[in-house]
N, C-alpha and C positions, 0 to 999 in steps of 0.2 A: 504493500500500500504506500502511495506516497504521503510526504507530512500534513496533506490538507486533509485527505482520508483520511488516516489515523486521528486528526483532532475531532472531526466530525464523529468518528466510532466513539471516541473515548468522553464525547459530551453526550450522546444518545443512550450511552451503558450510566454516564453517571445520571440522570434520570430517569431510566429503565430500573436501575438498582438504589437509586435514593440516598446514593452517597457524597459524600463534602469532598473536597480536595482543600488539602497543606499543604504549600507549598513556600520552601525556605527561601530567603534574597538570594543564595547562591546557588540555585538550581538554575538550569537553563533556561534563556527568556520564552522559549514555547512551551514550557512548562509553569512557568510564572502566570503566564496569557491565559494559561485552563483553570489555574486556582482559582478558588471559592476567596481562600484567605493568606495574603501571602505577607510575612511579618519575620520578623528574628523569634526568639527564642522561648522568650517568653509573651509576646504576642498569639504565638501558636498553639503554646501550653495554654493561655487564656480561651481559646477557639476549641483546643481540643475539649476543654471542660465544658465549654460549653452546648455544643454540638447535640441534638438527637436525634442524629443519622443515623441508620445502623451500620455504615461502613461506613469508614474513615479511611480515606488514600494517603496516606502521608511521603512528600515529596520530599526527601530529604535526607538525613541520614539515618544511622540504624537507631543509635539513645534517643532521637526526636521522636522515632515512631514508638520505641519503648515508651516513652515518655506519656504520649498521648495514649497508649493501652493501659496504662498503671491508671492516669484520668478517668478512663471510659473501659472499666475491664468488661460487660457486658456486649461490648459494640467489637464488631468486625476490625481490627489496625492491618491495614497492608502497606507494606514496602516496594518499591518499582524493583528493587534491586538488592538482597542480602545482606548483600559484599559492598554496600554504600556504607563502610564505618565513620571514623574520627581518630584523626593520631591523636587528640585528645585523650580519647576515651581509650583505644592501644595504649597508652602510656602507663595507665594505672590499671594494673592486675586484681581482684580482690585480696586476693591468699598475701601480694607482697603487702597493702595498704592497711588493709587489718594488721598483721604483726607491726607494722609504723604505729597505727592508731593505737594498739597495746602497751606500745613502749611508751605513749605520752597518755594515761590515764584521765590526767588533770586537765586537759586541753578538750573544747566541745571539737566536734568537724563541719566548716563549712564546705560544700564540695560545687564547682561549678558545674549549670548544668550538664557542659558537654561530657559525660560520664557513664557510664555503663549502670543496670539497674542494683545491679550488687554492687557498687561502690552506693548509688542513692541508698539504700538499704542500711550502708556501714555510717550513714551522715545523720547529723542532728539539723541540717537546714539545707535547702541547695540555692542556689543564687545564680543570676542568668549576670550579663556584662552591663546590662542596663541599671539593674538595680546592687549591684553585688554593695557600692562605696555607699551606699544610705543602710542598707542591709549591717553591715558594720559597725559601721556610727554606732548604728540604733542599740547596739549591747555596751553591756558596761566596759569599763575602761579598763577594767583587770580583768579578763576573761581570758583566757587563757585561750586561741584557736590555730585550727591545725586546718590549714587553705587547700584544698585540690580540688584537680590536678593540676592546673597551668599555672607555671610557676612567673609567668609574666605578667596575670591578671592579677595575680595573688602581689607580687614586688610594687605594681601600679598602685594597688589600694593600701599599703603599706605605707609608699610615699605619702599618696593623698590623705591618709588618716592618721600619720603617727604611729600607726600600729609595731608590732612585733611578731605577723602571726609568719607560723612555722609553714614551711612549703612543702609542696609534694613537686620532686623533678621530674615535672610535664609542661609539653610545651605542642601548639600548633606547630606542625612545621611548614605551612603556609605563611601564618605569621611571621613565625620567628626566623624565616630565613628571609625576610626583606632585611634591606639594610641600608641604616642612616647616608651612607655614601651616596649611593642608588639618587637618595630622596633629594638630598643636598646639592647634587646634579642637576635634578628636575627643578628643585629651588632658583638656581641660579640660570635656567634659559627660560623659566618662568616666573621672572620675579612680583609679585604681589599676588600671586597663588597660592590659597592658605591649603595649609597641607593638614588632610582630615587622617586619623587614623585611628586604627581599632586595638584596645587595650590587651587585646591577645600580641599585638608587637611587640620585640624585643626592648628592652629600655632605653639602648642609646638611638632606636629610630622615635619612641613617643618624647624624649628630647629635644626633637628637632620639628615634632609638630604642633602645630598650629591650635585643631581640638582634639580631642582625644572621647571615643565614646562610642557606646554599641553602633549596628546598622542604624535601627529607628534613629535613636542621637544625630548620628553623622546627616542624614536626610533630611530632618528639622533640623540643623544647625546652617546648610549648603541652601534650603529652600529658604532663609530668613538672611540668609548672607548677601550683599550685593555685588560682590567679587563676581566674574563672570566667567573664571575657570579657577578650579581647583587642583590637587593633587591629592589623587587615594592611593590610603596604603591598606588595603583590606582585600578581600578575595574579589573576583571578576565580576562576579555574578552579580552582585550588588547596582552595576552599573546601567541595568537595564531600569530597575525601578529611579535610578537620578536620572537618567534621562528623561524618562517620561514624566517627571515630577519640573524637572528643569530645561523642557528644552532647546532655549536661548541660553543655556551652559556648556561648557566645556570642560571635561572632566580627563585628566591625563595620569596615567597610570606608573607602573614599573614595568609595565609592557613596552611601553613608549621609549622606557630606554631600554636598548637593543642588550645590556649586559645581563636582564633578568627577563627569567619567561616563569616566575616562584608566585605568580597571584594566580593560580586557579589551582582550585580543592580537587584532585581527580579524584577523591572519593564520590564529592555532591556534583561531576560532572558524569558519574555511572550511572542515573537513570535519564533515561532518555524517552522521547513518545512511542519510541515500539514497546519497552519495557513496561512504562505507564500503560498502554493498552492493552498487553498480555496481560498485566496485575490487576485491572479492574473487569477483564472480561472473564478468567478463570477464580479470580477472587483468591490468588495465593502470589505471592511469597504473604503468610500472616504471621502477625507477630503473637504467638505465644509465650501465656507466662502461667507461672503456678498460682494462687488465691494467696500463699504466703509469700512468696517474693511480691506481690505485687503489695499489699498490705505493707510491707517492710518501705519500700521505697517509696513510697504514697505519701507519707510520714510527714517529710521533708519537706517534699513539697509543697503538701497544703501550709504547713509552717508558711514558707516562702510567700505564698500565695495571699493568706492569711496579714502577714506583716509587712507585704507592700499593701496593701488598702489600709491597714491602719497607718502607715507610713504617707498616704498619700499618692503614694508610686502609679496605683491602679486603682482603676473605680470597682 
């Protein structure tokens, strides 16, 4: 089938079958195009809870669709694609992160959400990038915390809050392999281009930028900005929703300079509209979990959910 057929099947199955689409900033833009609801991280966690679909397509990675199953254990979660992970969530193992979390007793754990269900499970809160630095704040000043898995998000709110909390060595490595050079580059042939970037970056590239803040962030920061080109340092994907938000903008990448091709996630570029179409017409790859893992990592996150609306964060 070619791509106009395939999106035709796959909107006729999702009201044949009465199901929602999720769809991440970093999925690809004909997959952004088919979303119901397309948001970062906790946007989507907010949709997933909400939803009573009985099938949930989740466009994105594998912890996003866990994520939204632990939300809606009753409801159908499908994946386009398995093998769609997170080095995030590869980075922390449960069996190594529990013996870490046993060693420090005294220490609560906040865990970011890109994570596996068994690390949510091993956590007393999980935090998305949007809310993680008010999430923070919000505990008392001697708490003792123990940050994973990225250890770049965790060092950012560290700066920003005074903190001391203990890391876990995890790291995007989308993010973390852009580099201040790189940007510094782009800085200097585009001077008065503020350079936006996502706190999953290494520290000497959020040094050199301008704002610093989730997807949503960066997008209301670029739409209220009057600059008329910017420089991103965040994954690729993203760049289809500023465009269409912005566009009379101009948005220049670390594509742009020919020494890095490190902004696209080949995890969240493995589902594609055949994948999408064979998953909503067979209704599998599905995310299955047990009533007690799912219970365990739920936890967390209503926590989360919980204390950004008293927080103000979310309505």
């Amino acid at each position: 089938m070619t791509d106009q057929e395939l999106k035709q099947e796959i909107l006729r199955l999702k009201k044949e079958k009465n199901a929602v689409i999720l769809g991440h900033y970093y999925q690809r833009h004909e997959i952004q195009e088919l979303s119901d609801y397309v948001g970062d991280s906790l946007a989507l966690a907010q949709e997933a809870q909400r939803t009573d679909a009985p099938i949930i397509v989740f466009c994105g990675v594998h912890f996003m669709a866990e994520t939204a199953k632990i939300l809606n254990p009753t409801r159908k979660v499908l994946l386009p694609d398995m093998d769609a992970s997170c080095s995030l969530a590869e980075s922390c193992k449960a069996d190594e992160f529990a013996a870490f979390k046993a060693a420090h007793p005294d220490h609560m754990v906040i865990s970011y959400i890109n994570c596996s269900a068994e690390i949510k499970a091993l956590s007393d809160l999980i935090c998305t990038s949007g809310n993680a630095e008010k999430l923070v704040r919000s505990l008392p000043a001697d708490q003792k915390i123990i940050f994973a898995p990225d250890k770049n998000l965790g060092g950012y709110i560290n700066q920003a809050t005074g903190r001391q909390m203990l890391l876990w060595n995890g790291v995007c490595t989308v993010h973390d392999a852009m580099q201040a050079e790189a940007i510094l580059k782009l800085k200097a042939e585009h001077p008065g281009a503020p350079v936006v970037a996502h706190p999953e970056c290494n520290a000497a590239l959020l040094r050199v930028a301008d704002f610093v803040g989730s997807t949503k962030a960066m997008l209301n920061f670029i739409k209220q900005h009057n600059s008329k080109q910017f420089i991103v340092a965040t994954e690729t994907g993203i760049l289809y929703e500023m465009r269409r938000e912005n566009p009379d903008k101009e948005f220049i990448t670390l594509r742009d300079d020919k020494s890095c091709a490190c902004d696209d996630c080949a995890y969240m570029k493995l589902n594609t509209l055949e994948k999408f179409y064979r998953c909503l017409r067979d209704e599998q790859p599905e995310i299955v979990m047990d009533a007690a893992k799912i219970e365990a990592a739920k936890r967390p996150i209503v926590r989360m959910l919980e204390m950004s609306k008293q927080l103000g964060i979310i309505k």
